[in-house]
C-alpha positions in Angstrom: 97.7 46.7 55.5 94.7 46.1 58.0 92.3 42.9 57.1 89.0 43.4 56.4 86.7 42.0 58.6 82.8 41.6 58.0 79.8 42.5 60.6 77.7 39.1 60.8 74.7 40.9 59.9 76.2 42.3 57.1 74.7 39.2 54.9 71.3 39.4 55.9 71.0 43.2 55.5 71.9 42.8 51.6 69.2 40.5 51.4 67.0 42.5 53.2 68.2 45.2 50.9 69.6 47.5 53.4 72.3 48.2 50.7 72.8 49.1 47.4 76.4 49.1 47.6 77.0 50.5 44.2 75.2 53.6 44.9 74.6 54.6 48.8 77.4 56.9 50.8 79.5 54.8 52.8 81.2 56.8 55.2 84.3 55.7 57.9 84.1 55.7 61.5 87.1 55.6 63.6 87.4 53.5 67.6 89.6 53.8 69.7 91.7 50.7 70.8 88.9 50.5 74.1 86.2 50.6 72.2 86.4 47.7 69.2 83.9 46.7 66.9 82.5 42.8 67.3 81.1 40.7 64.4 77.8 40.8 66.5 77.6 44.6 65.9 74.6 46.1 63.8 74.2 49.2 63.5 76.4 52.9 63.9 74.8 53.5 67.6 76.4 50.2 68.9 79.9 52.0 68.4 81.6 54.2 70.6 83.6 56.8 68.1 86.1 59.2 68.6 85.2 63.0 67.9 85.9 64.6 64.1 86.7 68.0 65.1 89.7 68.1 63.4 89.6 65.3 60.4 88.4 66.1 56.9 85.2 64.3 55.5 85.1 60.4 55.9 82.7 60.1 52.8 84.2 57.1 50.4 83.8 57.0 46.7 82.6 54.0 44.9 84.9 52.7 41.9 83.0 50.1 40.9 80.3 47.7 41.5 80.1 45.7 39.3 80.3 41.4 38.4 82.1 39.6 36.2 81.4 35.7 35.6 79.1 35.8 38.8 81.9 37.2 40.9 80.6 40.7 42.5 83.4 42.9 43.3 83.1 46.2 45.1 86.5 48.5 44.5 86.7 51.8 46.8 88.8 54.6 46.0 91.6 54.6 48.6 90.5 57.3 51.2 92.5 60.2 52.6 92.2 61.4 56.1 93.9 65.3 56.7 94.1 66.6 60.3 93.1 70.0 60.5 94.4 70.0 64.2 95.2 67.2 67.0 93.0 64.0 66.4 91.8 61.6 69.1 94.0 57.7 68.9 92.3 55.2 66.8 92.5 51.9 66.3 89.3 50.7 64.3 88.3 51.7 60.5 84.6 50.9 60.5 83.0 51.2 57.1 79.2 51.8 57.7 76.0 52.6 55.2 75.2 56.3 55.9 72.5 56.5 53.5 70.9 53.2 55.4 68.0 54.0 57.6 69.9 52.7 60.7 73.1 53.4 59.2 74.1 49.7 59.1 77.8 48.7 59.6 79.2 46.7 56.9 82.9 46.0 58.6 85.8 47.4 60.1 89.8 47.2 59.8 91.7 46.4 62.7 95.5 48.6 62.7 96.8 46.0 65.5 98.0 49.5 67.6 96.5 53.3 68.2 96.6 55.6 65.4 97.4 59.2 66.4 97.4 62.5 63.9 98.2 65.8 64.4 97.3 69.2 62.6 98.6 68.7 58.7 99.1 64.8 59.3 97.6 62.7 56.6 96.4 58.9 56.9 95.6 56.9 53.6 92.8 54.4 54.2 94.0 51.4 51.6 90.6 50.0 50.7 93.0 47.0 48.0 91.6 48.6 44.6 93.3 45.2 43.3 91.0 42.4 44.7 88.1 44.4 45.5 87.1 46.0 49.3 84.1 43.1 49.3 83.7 39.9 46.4 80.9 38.2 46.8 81.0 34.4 44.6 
């Protein structure tokens, strides 16, 4: 499994209140190994993505948001990627805020090596239901 790793602005935009993690649509964009995400990245436009022709919706669903003891815990619902025909190489999962105005990036996976799909092939984005996509303490 990919690590997760978190946009440096991604602190200051939920204290600006850019997200309400436990009810706006975050959605996945995919880069190719050429074009990776940095830390200093803000927003949606700063990425280069490949094209979605042929990939079914990139929408996640929320499990929870929710804290316990002071310990906030987002859980996503694993998503699942279907080709509906050939699918450009990826490399980068970047989870950004599509209902932001900006859509602001929160932070992005990192395979190690290109992803390819072809028509019928499936990809299972594991978001770790068991420890939580993001814990804040």
């Amino acid at each position: 499994m990919a690590n997760f790793n978190k946009f440096n602005v991604f602190g200051l935009d939920l204290a600006s209140k850019k997200h309400n993690l436990g009810s706006d649509a975050l959605t996945v964009a995919l880069c190719a190994s050429g074009n990776a995400p940095v830390a200093t990245n803000t927003v949606l436009a700063n990425l280069t993505q490949i094209a979605y022709t042929n990939l079914s919706t990139r929408v996640i669903t929320t499990a929870s948001s929710a804290q316990t003891s002071g310990v906030y815990k987002l859980t996503l619902t694993d998503l699942v990627l279907t080709a509906s025909g050939t699918v450009a190489d990826f490399r980068y999962i970047v989870i950004y805020n599509d209902t932001a105005t900006n859509d602001e990036l929160i932070g992005w996976y990192d395979y190690g090596t290109n992803l390819s799909m072809s028509n019928s092939d499936t990809f299972t984005i594991d978001f770790n239901a068991a420890d939580g996509c993001i814990t804040l303490t």
